[in-house]
Every structure is written in structure tokens, then in C-alpha cells.
N, CA, C and O atoms as a DFTB+ gen file, in Angstrom:
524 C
 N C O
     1  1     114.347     100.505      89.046
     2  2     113.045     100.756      89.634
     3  2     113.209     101.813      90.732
     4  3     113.961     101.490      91.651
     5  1     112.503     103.296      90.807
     6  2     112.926     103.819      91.739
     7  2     111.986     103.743      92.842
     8  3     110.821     103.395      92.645
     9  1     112.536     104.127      94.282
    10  2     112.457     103.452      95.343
    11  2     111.480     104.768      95.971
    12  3     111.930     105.891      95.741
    13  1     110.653     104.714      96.461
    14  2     109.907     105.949      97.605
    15  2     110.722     105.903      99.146
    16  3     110.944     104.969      99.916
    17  1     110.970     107.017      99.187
    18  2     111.617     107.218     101.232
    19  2     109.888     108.173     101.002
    20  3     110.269     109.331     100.833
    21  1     108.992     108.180     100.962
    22  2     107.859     109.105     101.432
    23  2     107.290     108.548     102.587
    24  3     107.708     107.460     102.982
    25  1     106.099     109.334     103.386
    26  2     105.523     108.965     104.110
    27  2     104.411     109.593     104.088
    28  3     104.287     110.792     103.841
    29  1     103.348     108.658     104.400
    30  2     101.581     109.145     104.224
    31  2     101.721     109.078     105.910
    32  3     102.351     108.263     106.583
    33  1     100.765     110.432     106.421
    34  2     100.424     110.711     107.421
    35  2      99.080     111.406     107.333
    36  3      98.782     112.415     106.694
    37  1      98.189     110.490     108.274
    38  2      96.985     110.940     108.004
    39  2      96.210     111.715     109.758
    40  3      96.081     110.965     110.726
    41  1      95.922     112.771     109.819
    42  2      95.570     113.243     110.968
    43  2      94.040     113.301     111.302
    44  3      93.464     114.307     110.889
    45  1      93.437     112.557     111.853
    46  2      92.198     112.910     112.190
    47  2      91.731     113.389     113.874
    48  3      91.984     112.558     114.746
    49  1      91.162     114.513     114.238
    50  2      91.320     115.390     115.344
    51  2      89.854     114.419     116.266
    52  3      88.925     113.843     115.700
    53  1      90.030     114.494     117.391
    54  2      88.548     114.529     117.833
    55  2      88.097     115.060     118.708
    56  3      88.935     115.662     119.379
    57  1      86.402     115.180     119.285
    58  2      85.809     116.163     120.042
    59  2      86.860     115.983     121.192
    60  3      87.680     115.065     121.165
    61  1      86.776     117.172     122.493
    62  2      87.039     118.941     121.586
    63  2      88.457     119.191     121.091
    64  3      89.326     119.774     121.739
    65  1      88.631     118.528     119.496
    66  2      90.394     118.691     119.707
    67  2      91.329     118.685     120.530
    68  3      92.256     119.481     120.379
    69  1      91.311     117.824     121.555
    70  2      92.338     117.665     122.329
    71  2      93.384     116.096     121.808
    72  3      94.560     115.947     122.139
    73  1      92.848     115.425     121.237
    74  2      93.292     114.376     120.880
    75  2      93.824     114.032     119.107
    76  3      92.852     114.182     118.367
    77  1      94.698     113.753     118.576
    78  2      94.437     113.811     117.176
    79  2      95.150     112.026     117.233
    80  3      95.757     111.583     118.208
    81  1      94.873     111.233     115.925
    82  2      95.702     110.308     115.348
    83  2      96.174     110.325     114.470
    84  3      95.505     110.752     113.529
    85  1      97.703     109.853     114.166
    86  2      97.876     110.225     112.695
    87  2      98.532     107.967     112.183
    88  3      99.088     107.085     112.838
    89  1      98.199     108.027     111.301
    90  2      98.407     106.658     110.806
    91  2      99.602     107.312     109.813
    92  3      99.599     108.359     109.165
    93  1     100.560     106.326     109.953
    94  2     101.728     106.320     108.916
    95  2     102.233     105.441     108.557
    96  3     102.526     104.497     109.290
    97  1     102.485     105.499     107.294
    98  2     103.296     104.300     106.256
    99  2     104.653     105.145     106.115
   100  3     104.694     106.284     105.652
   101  1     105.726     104.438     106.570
   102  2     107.024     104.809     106.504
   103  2     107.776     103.816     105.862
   104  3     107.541     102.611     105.949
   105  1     108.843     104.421     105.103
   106  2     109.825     103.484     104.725
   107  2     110.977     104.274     104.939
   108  3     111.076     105.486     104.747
   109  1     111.850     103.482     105.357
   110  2     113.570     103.974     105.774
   111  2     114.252     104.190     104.220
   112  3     113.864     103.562     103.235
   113  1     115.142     105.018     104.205
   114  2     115.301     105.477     103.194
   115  2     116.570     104.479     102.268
   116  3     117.659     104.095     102.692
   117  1     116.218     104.353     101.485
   118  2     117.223     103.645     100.214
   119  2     118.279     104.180     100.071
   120  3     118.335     105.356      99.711
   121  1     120.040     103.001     100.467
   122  2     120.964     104.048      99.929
   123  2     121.771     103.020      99.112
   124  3     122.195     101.908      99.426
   125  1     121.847     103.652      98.093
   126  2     122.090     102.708      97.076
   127  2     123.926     103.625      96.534
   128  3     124.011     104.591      95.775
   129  1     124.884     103.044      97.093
   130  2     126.236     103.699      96.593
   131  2     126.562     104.584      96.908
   132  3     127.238     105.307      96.175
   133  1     126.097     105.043      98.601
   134  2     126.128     106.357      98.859
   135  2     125.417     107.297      98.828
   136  3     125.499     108.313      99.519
   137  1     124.115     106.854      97.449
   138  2     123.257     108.189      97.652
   139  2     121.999     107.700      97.584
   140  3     121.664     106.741      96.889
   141  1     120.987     108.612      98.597
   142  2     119.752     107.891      97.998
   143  2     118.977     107.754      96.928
   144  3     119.346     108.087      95.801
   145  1     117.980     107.313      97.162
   146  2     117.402     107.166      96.048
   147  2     116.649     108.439      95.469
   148  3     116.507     109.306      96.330
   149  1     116.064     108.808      94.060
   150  2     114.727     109.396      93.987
   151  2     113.246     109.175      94.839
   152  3     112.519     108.235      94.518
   153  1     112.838     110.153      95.998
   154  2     111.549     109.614      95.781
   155  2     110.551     109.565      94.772
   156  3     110.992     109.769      93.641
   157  1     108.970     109.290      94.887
   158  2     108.230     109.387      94.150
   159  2     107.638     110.482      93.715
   160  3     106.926     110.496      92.711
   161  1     107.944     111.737      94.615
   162  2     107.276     112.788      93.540
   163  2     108.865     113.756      93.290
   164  3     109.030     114.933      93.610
   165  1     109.642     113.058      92.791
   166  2     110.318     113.605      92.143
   167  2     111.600     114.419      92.977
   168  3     112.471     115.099      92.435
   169  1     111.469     114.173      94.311
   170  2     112.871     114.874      94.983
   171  2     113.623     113.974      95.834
   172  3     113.045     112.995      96.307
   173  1     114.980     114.216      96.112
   174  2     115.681     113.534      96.192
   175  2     115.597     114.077      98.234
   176  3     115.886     115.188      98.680
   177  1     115.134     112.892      99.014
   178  2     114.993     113.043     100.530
   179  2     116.727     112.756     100.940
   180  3     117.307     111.860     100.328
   181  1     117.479     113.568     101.994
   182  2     118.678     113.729     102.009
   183  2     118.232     113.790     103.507
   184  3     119.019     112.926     103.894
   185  1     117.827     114.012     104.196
   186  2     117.235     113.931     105.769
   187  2     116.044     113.572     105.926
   188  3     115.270     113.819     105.002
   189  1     115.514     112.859     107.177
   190  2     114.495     112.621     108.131
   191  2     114.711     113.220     109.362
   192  3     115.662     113.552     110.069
   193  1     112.978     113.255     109.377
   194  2     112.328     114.019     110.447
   195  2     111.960     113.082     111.386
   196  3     111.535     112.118     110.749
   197  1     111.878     112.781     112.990
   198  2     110.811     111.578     113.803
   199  2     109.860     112.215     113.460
   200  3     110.120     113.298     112.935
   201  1     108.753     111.921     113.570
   202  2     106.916     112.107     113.494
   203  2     106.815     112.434     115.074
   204  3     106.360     113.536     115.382
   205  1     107.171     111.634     115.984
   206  2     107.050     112.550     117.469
   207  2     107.783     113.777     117.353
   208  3     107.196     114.817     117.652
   209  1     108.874     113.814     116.998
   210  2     109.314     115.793     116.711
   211  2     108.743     116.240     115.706
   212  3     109.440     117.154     115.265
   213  1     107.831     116.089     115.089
   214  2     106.825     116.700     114.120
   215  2     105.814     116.979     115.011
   216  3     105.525     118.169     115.136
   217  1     105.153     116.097     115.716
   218  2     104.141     116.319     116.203
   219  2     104.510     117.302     117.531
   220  3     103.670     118.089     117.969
   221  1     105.602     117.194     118.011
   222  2     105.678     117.756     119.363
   223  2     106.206     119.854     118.568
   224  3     105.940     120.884     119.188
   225  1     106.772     119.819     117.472
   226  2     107.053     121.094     116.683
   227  2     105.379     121.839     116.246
   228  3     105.301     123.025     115.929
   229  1     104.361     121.082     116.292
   230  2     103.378     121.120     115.659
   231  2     102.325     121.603     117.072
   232  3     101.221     122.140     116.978
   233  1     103.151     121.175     118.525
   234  2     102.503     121.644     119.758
   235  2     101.366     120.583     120.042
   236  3     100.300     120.893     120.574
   237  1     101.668     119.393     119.668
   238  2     101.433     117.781     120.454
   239  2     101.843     117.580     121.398
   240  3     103.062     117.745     121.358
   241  1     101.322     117.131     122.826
   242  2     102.506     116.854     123.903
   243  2     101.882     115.317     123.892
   244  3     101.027     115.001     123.065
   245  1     102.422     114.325     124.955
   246  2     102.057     113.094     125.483
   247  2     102.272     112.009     124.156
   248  3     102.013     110.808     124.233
   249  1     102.600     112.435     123.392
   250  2     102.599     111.458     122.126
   251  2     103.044     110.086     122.482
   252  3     104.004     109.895     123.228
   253  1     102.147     108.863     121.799
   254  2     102.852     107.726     122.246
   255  2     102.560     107.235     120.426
   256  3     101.912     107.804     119.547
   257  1     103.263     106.107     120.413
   258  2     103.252     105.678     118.964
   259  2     102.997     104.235     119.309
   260  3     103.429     103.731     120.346
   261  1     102.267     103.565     118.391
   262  2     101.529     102.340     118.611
   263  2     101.946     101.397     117.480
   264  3     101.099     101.523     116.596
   265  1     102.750     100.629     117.167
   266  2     103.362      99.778     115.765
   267  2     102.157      98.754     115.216
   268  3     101.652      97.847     115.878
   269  1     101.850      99.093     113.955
   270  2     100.673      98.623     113.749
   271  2     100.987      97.575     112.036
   272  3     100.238      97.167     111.149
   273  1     102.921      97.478     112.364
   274  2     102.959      96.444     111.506
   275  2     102.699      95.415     110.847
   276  3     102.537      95.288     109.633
   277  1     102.642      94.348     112.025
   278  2     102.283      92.891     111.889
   279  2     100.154      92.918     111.561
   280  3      99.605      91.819     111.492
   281  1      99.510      93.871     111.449
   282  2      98.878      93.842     111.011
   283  2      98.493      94.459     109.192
   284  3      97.703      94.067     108.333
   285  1      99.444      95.495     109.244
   286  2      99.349      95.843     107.768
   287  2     100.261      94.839     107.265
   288  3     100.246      95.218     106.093
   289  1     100.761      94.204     107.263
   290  2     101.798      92.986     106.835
   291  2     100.588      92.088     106.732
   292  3     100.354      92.087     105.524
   293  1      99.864      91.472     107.208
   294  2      98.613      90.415     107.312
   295  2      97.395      91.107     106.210
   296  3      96.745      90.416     105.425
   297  1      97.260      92.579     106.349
   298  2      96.550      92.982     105.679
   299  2      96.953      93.204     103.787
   300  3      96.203      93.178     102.812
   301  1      98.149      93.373     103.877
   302  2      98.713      93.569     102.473
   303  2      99.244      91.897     101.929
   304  3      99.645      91.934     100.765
   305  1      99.283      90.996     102.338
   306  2      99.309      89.430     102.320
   307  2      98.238      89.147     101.632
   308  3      98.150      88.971     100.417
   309  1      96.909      89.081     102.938
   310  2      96.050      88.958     102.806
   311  2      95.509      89.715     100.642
   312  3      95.344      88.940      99.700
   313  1      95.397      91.130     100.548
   314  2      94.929      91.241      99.672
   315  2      95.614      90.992      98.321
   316  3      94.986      91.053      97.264
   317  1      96.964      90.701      98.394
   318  2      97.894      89.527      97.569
   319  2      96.933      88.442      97.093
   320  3      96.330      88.183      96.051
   321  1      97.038      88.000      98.130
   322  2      96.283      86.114      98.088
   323  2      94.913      86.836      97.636
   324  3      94.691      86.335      96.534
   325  1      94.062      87.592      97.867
   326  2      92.647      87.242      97.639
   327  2      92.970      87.592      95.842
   328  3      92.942      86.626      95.080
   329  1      93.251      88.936      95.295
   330  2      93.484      88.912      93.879
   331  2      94.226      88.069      93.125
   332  3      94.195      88.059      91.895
   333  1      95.177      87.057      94.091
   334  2      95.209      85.962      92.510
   335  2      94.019      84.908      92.672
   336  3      93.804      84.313      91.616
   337  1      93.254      84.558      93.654
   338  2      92.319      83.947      93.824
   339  2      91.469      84.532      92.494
   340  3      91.336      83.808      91.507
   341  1      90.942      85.793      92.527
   342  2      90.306      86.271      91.469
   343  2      90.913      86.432      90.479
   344  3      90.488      87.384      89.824
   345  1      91.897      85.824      89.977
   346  2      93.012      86.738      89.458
   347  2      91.958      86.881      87.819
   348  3      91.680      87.934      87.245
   349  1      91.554      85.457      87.395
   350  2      91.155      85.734      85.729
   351  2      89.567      86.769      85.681
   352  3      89.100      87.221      84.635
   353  1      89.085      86.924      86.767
   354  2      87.859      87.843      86.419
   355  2      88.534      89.158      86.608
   356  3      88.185      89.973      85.755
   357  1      89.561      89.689      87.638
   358  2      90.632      90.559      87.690
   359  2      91.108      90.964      86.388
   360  3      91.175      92.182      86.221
   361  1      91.477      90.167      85.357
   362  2      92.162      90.396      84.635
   363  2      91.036      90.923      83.391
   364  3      91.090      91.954      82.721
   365  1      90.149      89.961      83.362
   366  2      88.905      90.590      82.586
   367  2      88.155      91.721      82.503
   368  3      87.412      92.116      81.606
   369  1      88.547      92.355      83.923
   370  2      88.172      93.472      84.063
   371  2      89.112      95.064      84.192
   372  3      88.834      96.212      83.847
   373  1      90.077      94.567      84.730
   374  2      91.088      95.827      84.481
   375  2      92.193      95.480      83.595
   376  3      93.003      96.341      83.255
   377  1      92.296      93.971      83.104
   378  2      93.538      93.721      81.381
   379  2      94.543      93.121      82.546
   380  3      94.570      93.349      83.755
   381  1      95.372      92.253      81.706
   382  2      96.647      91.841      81.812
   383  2      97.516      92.880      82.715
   384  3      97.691      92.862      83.933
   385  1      97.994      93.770      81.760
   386  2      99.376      94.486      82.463
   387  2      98.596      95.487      84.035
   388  3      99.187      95.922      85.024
   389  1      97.776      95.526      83.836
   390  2      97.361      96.542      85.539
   391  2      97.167      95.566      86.504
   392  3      97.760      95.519      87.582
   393  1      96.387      94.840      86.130
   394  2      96.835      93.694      86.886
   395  2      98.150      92.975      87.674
   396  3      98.401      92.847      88.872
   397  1      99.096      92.440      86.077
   398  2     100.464      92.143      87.004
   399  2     101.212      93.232      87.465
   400  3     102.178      92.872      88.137
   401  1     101.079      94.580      87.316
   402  2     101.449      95.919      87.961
   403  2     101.223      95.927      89.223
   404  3     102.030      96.181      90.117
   405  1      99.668      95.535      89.352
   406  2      99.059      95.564      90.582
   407  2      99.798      94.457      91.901
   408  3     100.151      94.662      93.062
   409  1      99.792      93.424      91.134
   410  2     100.119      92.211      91.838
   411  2     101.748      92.458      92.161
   412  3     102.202      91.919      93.169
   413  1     102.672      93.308      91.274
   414  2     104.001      93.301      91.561
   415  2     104.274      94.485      92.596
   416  3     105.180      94.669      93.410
   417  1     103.107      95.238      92.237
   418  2     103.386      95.770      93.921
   419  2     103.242      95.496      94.862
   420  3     104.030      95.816      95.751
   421  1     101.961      94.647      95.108
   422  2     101.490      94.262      96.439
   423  2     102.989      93.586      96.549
   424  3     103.704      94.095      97.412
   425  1     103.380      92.840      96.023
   426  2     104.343      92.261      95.807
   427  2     105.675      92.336      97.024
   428  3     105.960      91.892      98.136
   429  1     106.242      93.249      95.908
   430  2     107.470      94.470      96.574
   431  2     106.782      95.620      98.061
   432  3     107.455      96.374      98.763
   433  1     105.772      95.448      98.109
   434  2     105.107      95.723      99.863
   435  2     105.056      95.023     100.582
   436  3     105.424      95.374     101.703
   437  1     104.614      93.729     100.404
   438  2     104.970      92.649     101.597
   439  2     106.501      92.436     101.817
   440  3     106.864      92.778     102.942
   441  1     107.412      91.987     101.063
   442  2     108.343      91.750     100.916
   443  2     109.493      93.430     101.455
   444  3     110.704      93.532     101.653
   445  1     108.731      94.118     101.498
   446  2     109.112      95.750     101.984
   447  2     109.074      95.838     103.555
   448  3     110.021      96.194     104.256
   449  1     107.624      95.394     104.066
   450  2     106.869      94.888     105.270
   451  2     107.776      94.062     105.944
   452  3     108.230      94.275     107.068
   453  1     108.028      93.086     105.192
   454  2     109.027      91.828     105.753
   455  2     110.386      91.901     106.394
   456  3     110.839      91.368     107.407
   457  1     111.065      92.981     105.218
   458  2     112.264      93.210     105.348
   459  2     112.552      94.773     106.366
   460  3     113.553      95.484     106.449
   461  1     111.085      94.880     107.084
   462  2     111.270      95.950     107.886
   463  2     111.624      97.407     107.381
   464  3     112.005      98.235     108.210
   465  1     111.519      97.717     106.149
   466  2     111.655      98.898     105.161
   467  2     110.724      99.546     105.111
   468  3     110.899     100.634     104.563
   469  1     109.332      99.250     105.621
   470  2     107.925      99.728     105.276
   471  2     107.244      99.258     106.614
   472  3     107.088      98.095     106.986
   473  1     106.936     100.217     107.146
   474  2     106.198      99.828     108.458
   475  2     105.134     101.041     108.315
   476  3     105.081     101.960     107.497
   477  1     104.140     100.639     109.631
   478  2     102.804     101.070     109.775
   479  2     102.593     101.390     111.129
   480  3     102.308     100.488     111.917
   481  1     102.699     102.583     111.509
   482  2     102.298     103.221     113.231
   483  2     100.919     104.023     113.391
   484  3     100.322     104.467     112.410
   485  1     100.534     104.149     114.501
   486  2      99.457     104.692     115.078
   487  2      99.708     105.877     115.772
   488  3      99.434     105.363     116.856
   489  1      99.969     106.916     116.045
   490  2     100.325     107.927     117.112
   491  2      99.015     108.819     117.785
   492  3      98.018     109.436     117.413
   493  1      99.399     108.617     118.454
   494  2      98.387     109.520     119.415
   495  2      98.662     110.571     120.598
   496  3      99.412     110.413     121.562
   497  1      97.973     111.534     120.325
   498  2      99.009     113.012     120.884
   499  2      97.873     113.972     121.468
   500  3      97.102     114.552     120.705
   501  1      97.829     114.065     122.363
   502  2      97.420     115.686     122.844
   503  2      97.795     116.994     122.753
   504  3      98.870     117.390     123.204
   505  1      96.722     117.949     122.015
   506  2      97.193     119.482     122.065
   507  2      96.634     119.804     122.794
   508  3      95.488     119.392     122.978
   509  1      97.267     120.762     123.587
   510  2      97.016     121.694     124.790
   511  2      95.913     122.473     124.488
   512  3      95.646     122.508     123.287
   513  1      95.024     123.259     125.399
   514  2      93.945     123.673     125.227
   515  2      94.674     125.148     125.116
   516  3      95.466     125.495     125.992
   517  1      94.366     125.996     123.995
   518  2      94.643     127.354     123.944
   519  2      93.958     127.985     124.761
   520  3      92.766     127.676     124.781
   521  1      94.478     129.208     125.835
   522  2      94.050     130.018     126.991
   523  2      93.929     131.230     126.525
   524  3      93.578     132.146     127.270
């Protein structure tokens, strides 16, 4: 099964651009015998970057990062448990196998969550006002 080292970073700016947030799903990278793994779109990650030296390369200053684990852990639980609750109208509606696809990921995400491999931050950063 191959493993993702990716990371979703999402930036949203606000009035007057001085402030941005970026939400991230990180996972530490898989080393399986020495080498890592494949990520998911197909290249093999051999280094990491921090997201505060991204953001501060990017001309962010003040950055603080906010761990917003123990809630995406509750939140990805949470929507575990509610789809097997539904699970047979679930299944009636998107079939058998997308379903247990579905469910074996949520799956391998909590259990990702758990084992501290997959975490969830908040960052928040100021750009300087251009003069």
C-alpha cells in the first residue's frame, strides 16, 4: 500500500492582507528499509521543508503555529462512527467496494492521527506592508 509524505496547505489572506492562515495536514515521512516511500502523485519526497521557513522564504514574519490535532482526530473518528451508523443506506447508494474503500481510509487516518504520523496545524503569519 503506498504511503503519502504530502502536505495540503491551504492559504486564505485577509483585509488588508496583512494577515494570512494556512491549515495543514502533514504526515512525517515513511521510511521503510532505508528509503522512503512513493508519494501520492507519483514522486519520491527525499527532504522536508518547516512551513514556518516556507512562510518566512515567502516574506511572512511573526508566524505562530497553532496544533489543531486532537480536534481533526475527533473530527475524522467522529465521521468513521457516523458512516457505519449509515453504513447499509451508504452502501445502497455509493455500492459495497467505495464504501469499504471509504471506511478503510478513514480507517488508516485515525489510526495515522493516533500514531502521530498525520497531524493538523493552524499558522498564522504577517506580511509586511510593501513601501
Amino acid at each position: 500500500m503506498p504511503y503519502s509524505t504530502s502536505a495540503l496547505v491551504v492559504f486564505s489572506a485577509t483585509p488588508p492582507r496583512t494577515r494570512a492562515c494556512a491549515r495543514v495536514n502533514r504526515t512525517e515521512p515513511f521510511v521503510r528499509s532505508g528509503s522512503l516511500q512513493r508519494g501520492g502523485s507519483g514522486s519520491v519526497r527525499g527532504r522536508r521543508t518547516s512551513y514556518p521557513s516556507l512562510l518566512r522564504s515567502a516574506g511572512f514574519v511573526e508566524i505562530e503555529e497553532h496544533d489543531r490535532t486532537a480536534d481533526y482526530l475527533s473530527t475524522a473518528a467522529r465521521k468513521l462512527e457516523v458512516a457505519e451508523q449509515f453504513a447499509e443506506a451508504m452502501i445502497q447508494m455509493l455500492g459495497r467496494e467505495p464504501y469499504d474503500e471509504m471506511q478503510a481510509e478513514r480507517r488508516l487516518a485515525v489510526a495515522a492521527i493516533e500514531s502521530g504520523l498525520l497531524r493538523r496545524a493552524l499558522f498564522v503569519a504577517r506580511r509586511p506592508q510593501r513601501t
